[in-house]
KELODREN-451300 format. One record per residue (C-alpha): y, x, z; residue in three letters; residue number from 1; chain. Coordinates in pm, whole numbers, plus 50000, padded with zeros to 5 digits. Last residue first. Layout:
KELODREN-451300
<pt <Y, X, Z>, 'ALA', NUM, 'A'>;
...
This chain:
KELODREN-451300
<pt <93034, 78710, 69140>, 'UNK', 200, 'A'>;
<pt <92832, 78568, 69446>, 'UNK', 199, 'A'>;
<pt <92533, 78286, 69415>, 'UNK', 198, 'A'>;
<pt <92556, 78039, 69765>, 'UNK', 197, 'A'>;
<pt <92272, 77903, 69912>, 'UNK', 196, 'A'>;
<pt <92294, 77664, 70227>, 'UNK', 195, 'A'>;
<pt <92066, 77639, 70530>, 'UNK', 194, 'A'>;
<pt <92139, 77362, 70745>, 'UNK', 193, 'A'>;
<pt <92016, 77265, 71108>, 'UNK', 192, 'A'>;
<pt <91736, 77099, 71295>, 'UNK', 191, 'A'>;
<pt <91418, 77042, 71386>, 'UNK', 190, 'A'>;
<pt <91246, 77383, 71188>, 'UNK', 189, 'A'>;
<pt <90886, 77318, 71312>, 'UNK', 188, 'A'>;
<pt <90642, 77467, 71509>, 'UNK', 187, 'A'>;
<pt <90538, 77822, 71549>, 'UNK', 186, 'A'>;
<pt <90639, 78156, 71382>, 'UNK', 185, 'A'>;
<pt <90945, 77935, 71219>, 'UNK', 184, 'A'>;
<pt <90997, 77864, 70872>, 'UNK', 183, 'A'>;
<pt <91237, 77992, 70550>, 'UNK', 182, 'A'>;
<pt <91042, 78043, 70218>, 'UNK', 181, 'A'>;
<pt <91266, 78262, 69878>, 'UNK', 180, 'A'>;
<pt <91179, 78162, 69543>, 'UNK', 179, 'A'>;
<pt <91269, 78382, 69223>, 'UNK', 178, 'A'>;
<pt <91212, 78706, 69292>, 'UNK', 177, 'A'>;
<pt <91178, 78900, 68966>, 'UNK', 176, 'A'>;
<pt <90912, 79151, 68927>, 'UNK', 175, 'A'>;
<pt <91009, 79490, 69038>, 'UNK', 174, 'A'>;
<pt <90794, 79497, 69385>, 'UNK', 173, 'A'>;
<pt <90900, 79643, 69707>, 'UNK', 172, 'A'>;
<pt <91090, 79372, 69899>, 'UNK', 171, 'A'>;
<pt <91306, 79583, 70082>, 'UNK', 170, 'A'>;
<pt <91471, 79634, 70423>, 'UNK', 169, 'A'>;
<pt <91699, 79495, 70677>, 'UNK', 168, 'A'>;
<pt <91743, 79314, 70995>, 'UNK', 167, 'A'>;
<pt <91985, 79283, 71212>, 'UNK', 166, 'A'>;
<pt <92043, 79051, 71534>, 'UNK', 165, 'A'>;
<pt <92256, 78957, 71772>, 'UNK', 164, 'A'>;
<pt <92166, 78815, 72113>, 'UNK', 163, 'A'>;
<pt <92363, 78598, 72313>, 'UNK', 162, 'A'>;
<pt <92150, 78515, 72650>, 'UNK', 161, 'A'>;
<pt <91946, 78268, 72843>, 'UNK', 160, 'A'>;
<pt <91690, 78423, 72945>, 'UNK', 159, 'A'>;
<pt <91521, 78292, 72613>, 'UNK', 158, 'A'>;
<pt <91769, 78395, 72344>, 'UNK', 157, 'A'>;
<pt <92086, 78208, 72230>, 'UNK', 156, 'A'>;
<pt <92113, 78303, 71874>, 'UNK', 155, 'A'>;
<pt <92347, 78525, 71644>, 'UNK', 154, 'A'>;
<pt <92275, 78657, 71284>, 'UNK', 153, 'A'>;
<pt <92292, 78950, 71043>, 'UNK', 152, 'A'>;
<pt <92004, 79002, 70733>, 'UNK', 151, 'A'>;
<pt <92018, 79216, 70488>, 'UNK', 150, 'A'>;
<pt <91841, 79254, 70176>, 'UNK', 149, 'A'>;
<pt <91727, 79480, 69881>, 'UNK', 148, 'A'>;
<pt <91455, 79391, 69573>, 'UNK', 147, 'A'>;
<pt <91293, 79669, 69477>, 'UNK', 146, 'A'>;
<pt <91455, 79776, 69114>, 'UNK', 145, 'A'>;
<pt <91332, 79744, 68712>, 'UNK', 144, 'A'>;
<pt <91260, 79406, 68646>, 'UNK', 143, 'A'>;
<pt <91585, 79255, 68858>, 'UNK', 142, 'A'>;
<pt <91555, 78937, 68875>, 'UNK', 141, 'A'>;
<pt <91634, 78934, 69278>, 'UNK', 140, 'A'>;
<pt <91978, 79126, 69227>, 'UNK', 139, 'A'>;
<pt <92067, 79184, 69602>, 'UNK', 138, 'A'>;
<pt <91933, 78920, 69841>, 'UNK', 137, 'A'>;
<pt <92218, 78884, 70147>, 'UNK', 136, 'A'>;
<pt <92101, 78693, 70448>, 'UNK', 135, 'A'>;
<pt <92328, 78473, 70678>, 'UNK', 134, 'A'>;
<pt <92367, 78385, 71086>, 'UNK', 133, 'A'>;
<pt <92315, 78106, 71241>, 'UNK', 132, 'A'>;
<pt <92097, 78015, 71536>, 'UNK', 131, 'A'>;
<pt <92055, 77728, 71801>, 'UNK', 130, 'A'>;
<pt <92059, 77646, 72185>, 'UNK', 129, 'A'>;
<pt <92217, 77359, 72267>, 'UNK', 128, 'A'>;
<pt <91895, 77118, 72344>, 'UNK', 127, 'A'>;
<pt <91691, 77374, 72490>, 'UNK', 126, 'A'>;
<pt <91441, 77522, 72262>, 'UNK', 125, 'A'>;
<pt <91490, 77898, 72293>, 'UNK', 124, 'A'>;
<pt <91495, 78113, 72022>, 'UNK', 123, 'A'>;
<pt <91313, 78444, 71996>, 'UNK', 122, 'A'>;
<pt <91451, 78687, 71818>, 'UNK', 121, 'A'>;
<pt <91521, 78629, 71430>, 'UNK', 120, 'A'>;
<pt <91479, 78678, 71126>, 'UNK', 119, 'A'>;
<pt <91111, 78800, 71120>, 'UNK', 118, 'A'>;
<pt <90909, 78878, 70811>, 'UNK', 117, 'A'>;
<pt <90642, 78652, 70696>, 'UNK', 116, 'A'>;
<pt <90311, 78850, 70624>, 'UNK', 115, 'A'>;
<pt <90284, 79053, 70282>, 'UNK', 114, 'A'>;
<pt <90369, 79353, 70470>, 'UNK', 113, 'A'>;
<pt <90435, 79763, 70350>, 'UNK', 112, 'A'>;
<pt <90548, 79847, 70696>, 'UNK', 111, 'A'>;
<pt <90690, 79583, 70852>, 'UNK', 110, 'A'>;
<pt <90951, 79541, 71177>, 'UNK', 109, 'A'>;
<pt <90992, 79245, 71472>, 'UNK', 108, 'A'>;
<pt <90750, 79507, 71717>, 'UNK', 107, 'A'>;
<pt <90943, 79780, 71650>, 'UNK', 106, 'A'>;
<pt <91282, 79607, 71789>, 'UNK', 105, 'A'>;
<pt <91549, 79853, 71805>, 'UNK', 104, 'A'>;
<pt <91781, 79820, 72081>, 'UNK', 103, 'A'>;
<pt <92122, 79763, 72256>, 'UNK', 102, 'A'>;
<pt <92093, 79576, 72525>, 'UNK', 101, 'A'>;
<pt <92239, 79384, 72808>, 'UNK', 100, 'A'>;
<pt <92154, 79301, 73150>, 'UNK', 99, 'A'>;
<pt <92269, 79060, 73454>, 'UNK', 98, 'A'>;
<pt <92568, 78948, 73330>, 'UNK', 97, 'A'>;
<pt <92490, 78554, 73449>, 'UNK', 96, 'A'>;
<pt <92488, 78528, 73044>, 'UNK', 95, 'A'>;
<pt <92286, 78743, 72951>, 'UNK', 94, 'A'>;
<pt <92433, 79033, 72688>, 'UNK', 93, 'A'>;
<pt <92182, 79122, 72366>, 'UNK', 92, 'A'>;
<pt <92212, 79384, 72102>, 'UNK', 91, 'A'>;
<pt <91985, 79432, 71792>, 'UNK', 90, 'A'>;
<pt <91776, 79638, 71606>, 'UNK', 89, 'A'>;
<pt <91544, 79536, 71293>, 'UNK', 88, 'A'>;
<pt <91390, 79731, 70977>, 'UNK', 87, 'A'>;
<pt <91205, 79609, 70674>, 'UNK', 86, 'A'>;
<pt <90921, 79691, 70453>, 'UNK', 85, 'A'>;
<pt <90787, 79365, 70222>, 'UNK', 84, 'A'>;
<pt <90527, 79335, 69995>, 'UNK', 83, 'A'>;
<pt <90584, 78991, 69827>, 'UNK', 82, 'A'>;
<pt <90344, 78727, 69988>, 'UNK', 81, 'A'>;
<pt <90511, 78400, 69924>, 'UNK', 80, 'A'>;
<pt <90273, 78227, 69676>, 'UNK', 79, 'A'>;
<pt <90320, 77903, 69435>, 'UNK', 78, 'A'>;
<pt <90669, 77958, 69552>, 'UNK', 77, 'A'>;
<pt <90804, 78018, 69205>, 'UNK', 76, 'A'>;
<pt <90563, 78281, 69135>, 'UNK', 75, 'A'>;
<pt <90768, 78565, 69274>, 'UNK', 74, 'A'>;
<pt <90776, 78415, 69613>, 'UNK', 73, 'A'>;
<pt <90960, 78590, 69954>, 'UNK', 72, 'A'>;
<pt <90948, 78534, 70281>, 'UNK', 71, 'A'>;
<pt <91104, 78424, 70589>, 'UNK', 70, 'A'>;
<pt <91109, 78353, 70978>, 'UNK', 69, 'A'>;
<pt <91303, 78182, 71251>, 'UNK', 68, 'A'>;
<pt <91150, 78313, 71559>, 'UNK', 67, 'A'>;
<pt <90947, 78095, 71843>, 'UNK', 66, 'A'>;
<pt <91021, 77861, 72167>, 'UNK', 65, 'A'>;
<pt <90876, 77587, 71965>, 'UNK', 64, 'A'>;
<pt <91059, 77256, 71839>, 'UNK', 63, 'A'>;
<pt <91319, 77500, 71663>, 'UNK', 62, 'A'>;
<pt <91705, 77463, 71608>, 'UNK', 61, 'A'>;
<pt <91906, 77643, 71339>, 'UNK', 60, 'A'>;
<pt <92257, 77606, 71378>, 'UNK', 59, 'A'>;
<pt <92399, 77711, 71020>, 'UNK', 58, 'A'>;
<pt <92223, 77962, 70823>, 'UNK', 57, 'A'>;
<pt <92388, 78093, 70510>, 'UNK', 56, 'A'>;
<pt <92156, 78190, 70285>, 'UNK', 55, 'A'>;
<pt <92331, 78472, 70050>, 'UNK', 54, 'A'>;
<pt <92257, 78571, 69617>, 'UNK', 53, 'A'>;
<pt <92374, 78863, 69498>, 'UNK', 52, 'A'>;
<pt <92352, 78970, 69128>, 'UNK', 51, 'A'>;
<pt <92364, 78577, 69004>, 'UNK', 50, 'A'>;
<pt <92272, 78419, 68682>, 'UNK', 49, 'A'>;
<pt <91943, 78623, 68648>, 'UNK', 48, 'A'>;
<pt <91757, 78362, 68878>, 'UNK', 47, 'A'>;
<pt <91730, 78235, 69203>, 'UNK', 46, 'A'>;
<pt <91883, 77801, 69164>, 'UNK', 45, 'A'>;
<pt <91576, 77692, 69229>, 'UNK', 44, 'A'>;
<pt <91283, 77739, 69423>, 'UNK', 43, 'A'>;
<pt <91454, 77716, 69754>, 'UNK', 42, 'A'>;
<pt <91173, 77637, 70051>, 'UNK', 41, 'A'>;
<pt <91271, 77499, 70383>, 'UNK', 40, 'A'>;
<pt <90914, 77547, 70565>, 'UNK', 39, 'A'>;
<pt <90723, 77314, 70859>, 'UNK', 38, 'A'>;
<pt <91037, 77074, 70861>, 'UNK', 37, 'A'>;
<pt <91143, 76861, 71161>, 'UNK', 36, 'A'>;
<pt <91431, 76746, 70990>, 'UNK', 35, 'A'>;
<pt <91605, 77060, 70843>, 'UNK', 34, 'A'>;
<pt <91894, 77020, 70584>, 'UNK', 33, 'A'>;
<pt <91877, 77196, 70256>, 'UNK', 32, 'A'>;
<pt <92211, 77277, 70100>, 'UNK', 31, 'A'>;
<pt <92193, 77438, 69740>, 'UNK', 30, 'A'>;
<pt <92392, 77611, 69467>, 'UNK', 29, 'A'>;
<pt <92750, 77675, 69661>, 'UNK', 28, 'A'>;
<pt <92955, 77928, 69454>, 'UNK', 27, 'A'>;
<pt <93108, 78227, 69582>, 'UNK', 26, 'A'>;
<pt <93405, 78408, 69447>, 'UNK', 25, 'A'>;
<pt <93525, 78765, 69337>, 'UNK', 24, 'A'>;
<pt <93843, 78832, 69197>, 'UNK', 23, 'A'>;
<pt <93771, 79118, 68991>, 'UNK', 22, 'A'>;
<pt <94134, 79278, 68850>, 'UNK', 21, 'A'>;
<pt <94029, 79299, 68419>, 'UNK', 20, 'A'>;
<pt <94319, 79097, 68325>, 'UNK', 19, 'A'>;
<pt <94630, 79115, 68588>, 'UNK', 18, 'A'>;
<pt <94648, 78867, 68861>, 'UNK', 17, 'A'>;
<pt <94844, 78581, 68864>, 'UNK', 16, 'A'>;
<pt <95146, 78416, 69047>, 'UNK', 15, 'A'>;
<pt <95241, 78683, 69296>, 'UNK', 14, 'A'>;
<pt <95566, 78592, 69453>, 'UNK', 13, 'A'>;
<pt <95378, 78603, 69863>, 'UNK', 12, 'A'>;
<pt <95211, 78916, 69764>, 'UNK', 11, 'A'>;
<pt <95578, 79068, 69679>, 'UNK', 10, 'A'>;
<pt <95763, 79225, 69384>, 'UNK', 9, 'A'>;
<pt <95585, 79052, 69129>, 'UNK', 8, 'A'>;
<pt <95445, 79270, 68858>, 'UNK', 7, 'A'>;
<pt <95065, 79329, 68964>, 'UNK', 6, 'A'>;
<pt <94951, 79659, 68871>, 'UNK', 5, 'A'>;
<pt <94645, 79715, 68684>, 'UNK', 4, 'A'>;
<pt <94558, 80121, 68652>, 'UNK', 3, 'A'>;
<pt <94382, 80266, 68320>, 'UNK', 2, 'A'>;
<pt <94077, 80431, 68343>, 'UNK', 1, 'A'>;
């Protein structure tokens, strides 16, 4: 394999990259804004054109002191009940410094699961409390692979306290995801912005 070198003699001179150097972008396909909303559903926009695809979750707010859920469609959301096995730990700090944590969560994991996975811990409902965070789905019309993701986020949890969160794991089919369900575990999504980005 041949090497690309760049010709200027400093970052701050270079004009243009060589031929063949990846640059890498990502392109915003969809921003869904939450107004008291049972599910945010994408249906579009998951397809073959992408190998990565990431939500971005910006200050999610629930009417329920619940978890910000998900799940996966390959029907194009006619059903979200892919077979799902995932993973979760996280680390927490309250805020009067009374405890923190560093955990894993078996009771927020599946084991071969249609049933909506978690996303996050428990948020609380007061007026500033929210979540964001962002979830990678690697190559979701793929035929031949399970269907990879990860999952990082922050929230203000019930004591009140920062907690981060991450979750992984796999949908386990090889047919093509192509619709992905957010929701809560009870009550409604009241607020916030979810955004969909494809990465090349």
């Amino acid at each position: 394999m041949a090497l690309k070198f760049a010709v200027n003699n400093s970052l701050s001179a270079v004009t243009s990259l060589p031929t063949a150097v990846p640059t890498g972008s990502m392109t915003l396909l969809q921003t869904q804004t939450a107004s008291s909303s049972a599910t945010i559903d994408f249906t579009s926009n998951i397809d073959s054109t992408y190998d990565v695809y990431c939500f971005k979750f910006i200050d999610i707010h629930g009417s329920a002191t619940s978890q910000l859920k998900c799940n996966f469609s390959t029907d194009g959301g006619s059903n979200y009940n892919v077979t799902k096995t995932t993973t979760n730990f996280l680390a927490s700090h309250n805020e009067d410094d009374s405890a923190n944590e560093l955990s894993y969560n078996t009771g927020r994991d599946l084991a071969q699961s249609t049933s909506d996975m978690f996303i996050s811990s428990t948020l609380k409902t007061d007026n500033d409390s929210s979540y964001s965070g962002e979830m990678y789905l690697y190559n979701p019309s793929s035929s031949v692979f399970v269907k990879h993701f990860m999952i990082v986020g922050n929230s203000m949890g019930t004591s009140p306290r920062s907690i981060q969160d991450f979750f992984a794991g796999y949908g386990n089919t090889t047919s093509p995801i192509d619709a992905v369900k957010f929701l809560m575990g009870s009550g409604n999504i009241d607020s916030g912005d979810i955004k969909l980005y494809g990465i090349s």
